[in-house]
N, C-alpha and C positions, 0 to 999 in steps of 0.2 A: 771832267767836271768833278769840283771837290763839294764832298757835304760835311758839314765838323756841327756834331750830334754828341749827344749821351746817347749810351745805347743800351736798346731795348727791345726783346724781339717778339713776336707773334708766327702764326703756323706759314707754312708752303705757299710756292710761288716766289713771288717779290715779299722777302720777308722784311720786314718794320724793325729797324733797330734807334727807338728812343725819336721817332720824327725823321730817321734813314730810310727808307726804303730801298733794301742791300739785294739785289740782282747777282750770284755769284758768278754768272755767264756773261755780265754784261762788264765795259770798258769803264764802266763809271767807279772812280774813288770817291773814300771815307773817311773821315778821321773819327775816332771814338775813342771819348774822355770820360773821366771820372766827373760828374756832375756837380762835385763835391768840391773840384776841383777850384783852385783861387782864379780868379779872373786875369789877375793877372799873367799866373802863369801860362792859361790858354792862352792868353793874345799872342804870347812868347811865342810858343807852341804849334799855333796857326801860320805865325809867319815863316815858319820852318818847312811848312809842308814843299814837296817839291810836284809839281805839272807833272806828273806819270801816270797813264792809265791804269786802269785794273788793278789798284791795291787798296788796303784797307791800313790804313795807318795806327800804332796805337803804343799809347806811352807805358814805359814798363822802369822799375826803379828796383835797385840790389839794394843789398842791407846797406851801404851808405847813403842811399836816402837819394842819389844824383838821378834826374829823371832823364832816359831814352825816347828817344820816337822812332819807333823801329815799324819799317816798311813793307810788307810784307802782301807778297802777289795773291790774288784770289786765284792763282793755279797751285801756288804754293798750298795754301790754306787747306784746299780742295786737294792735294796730294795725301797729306798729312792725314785727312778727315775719310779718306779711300782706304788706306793704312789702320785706321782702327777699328773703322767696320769689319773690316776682312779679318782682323785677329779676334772682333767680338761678334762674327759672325751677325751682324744686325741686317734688318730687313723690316719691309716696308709695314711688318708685323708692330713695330715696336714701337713703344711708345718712354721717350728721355725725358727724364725731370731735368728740367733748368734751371739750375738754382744759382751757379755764379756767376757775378757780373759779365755783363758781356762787353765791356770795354776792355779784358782782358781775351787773350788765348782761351785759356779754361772755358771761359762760358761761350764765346763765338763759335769756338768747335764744333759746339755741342748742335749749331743750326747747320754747319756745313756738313755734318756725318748727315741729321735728318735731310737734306736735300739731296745728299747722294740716294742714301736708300727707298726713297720715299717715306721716310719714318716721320712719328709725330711726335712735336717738342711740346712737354707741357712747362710752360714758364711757371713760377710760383714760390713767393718770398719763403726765407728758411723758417720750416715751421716741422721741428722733429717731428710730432704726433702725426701732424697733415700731410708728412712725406710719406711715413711708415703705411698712412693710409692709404694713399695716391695707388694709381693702375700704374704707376712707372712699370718698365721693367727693364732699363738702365739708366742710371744716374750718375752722374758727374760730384764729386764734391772733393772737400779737404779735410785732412786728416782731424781737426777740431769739429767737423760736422758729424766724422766718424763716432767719434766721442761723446759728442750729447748725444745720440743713438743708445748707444752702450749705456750711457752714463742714466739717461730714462728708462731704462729697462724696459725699451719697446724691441718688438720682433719684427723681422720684417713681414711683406706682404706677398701671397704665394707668387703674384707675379714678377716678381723682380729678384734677376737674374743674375744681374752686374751693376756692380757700382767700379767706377773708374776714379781712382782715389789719388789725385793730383799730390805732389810734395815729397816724393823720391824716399819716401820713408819705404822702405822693401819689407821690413818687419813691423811693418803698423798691428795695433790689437787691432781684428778683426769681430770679436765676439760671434754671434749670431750671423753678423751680415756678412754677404757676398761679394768684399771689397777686393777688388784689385788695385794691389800698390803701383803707384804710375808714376813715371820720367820726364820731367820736359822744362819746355823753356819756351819764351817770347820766340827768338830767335829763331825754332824752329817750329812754330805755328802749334805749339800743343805738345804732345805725346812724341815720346822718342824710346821708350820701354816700358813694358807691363810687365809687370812682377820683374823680372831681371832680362830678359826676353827682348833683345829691341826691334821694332816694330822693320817689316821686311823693305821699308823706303827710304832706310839711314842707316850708314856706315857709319862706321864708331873707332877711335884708334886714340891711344894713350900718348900722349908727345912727352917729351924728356922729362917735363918739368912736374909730370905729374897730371897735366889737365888734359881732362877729354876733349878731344876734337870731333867736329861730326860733318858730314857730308850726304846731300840727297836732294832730290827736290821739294821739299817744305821749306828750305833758310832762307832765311829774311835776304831783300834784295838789297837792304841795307838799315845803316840811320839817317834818319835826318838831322842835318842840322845847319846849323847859318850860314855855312859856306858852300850848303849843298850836300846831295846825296854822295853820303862813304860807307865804302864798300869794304867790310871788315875782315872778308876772307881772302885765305891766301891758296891760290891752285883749288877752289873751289871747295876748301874746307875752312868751318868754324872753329875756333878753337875757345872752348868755355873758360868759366870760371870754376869750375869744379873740377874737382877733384875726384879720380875711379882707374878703374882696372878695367878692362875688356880681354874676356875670353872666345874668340870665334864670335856669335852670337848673343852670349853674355854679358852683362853687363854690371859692373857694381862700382856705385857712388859713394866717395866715403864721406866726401863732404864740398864745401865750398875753399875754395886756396886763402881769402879774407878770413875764413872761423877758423885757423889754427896761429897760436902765438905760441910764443915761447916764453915759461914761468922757471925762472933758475936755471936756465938749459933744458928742462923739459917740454918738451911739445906736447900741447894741448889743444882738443878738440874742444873747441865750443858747442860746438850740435851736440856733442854727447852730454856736455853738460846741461845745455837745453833739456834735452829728453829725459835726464834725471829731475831736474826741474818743474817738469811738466806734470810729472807722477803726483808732484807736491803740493804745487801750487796752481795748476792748471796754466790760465794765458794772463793770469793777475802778478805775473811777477817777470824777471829776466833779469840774464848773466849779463854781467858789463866788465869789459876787459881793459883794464885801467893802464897806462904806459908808467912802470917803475924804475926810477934809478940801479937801482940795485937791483933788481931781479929779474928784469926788462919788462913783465907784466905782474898784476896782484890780480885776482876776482871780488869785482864788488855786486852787491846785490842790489837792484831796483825793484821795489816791490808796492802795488797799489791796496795790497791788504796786509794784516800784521803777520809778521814774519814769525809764526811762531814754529815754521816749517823747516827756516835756517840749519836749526842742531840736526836734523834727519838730513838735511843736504850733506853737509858735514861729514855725516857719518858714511856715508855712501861715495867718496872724491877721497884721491889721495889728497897728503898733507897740503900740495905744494897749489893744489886747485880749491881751497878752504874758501870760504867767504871771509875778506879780511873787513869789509865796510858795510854798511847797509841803508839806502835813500830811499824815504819815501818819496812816490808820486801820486798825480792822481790818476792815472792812466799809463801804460804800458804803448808805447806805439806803432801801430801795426798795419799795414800795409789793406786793400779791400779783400786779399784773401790771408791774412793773417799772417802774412811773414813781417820777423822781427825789424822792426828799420833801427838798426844799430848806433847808427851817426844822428836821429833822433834825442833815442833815447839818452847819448853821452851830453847831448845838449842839454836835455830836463835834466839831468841830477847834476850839470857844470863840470862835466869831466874831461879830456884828453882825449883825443880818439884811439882806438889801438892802432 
């Protein structure tokens, strides 16, 4: 049996996700959308799903903006959410602020950890002050939640312990709070490394090209799509879109294989320029990698407030990463947890894709 919900969750038992009520023991599947979502596209969407017990279905989209329906087992889910308890030592003590969607990985997690441990989820829209206040005492967020934190000059609250800080950023500003930087993906149901650390239910291996591969029981059992479930792994490994190095147990991301172009023959990181960016301008602006004759790429800037941040980007990039352009918009476009959607954004200012 399929349910296709927004979702939305409440405490233990048969938890409630959006008019779901999601059983992690039981054969019944889910689909959960973004509610925001175009209608049209769900109808798409829905007709994709495939007849297979026990999964929770849920659409997930890369910086080109193309959306997945990635299928993913509730033993899987439940592997993954076994996996972070055990490296955050949670128990039936604890009590998880919920704050991101749970139509993604990120927030569903967060109810499969509390039904292992017997922990209590407390659901509750982003509200820096009302978090700071909250009896969490582990939390889920992303790296821009981190920031209004820091950015309010609130402290945390004696009981909160861990925050699990989604977006692979490993040297996130922490300030005050107890953030641990975190790893992962749709694909493997959440979390795949804390701080650099990856979690003891995934193998990790660097393939020629550069891109991480991973293997364990959390990967998605596949995608859906019109012709049916495909099965994207080969000998029982994924192999991503990023970009890293693996040491024994270690792990470091440098970035995504899509964020590096070539400017004059130089290779250039987009995330880094992001993260410079960021310093400046916060999430009101973004890099846009324009395709040039001559140089193969130029950097243009898209920005929803005045650019008078520009000359400090400038001065902080080499020559060949300058801002050669600069478009307003009215908006920045951004994903429900804040990742860039690139092939968006090239569309609001009329440009080329990289």
């Amino acid at each position: 049996m399929l349910a296709a919900e927004p979702a939305a969750v409440q405490p233990a038992g048969r938890r409630r996700y959006g008019g779901v009520m999601i059983d992690f023991e039981s054969t019944e599947s889910h689909l959960l959308l973004n509610p925001r979502m175009p209608s049209a596209e769900r109808a798409r969407l829905e007709t994709m799903v495939p007849n297979i017990d026990a999964h929770v279905f849920v659409a997930t989209s890369g910086s080109t903006g193309d959306i997945k329906l990635v299928a993913l087992s509730k033993q899987a889910i439940l592997a993954s959410a076994n996996a972070v308890n055990e490296r955050l030592n949670v128990t039936s003590r604890d009590v998880w602020a919920a704050v991101l969607p749970t139509f993604h990985v990120g927030g569903l997690g967060v109810y499969a950890r509390c039904h292992l441990a017997g922990a209590r989820a407390l659901p509750m829209p982003w509200d820096p002050r009302a978090f700071a206040e909250s009896e969490a005492t582990i939390a889920s967020l992303v790296p821009a939640q981190v920031q209004d934190l820091i950015g309010a000059r609130l402290t945390p609250s004696p009981t909160l312990r861990a925050i699990l800080v989604g977006g692979g950023i490993f040297n996130l500003e922490r300030g005050e709070w107890p953030a641990l930087p975190s790893y992962g993906m749709t694909e493997c149901c959440s979390t795949i490394a804390i701080e650099d650390t990856l979690l003891e239910h995934i193998d990790a291996r660097r393939e020629s090209d550069g891109r991480l591969a991973f293997r364990g029981p959390s990967l998605l059992t596949g995608y859906a799509a019109e012709q049916g479930l495909i099965d994207p792994k080969i000998d029982g490994w994924f192999v991503s879109e990023d970009l890293g190095e693996v040491d024994g147990r270690t792990l470091r991301v440098i970035g995504r294989a899509g964020d590096f172009v070539k400017i004059g023959g130089e290779s250039v990181d987009l995330k880094r320029l992001d993260r410079i960016l960021y310093e400046l301008a916060g999430n009101d602006a973004a890099i846009v990698a324009v395709v040039d004759e001559r140089l193969g790429h130029v950097i243009h800037l898209a920005t929803a407030i005045e650019p008078s941040f520009a000359g400090a980007f400038n001065e902080r990039v080499h020559p060949f990463e300058r801002i050669r352009e600069i478009h307003r918009v009215e908006s920045i476009p951004r994903s429900p947890l804040g990742k860039l959607l690139r092939a968006q954004l090239a569309e609001a200012v009329a440009l080329p894709r990289k």
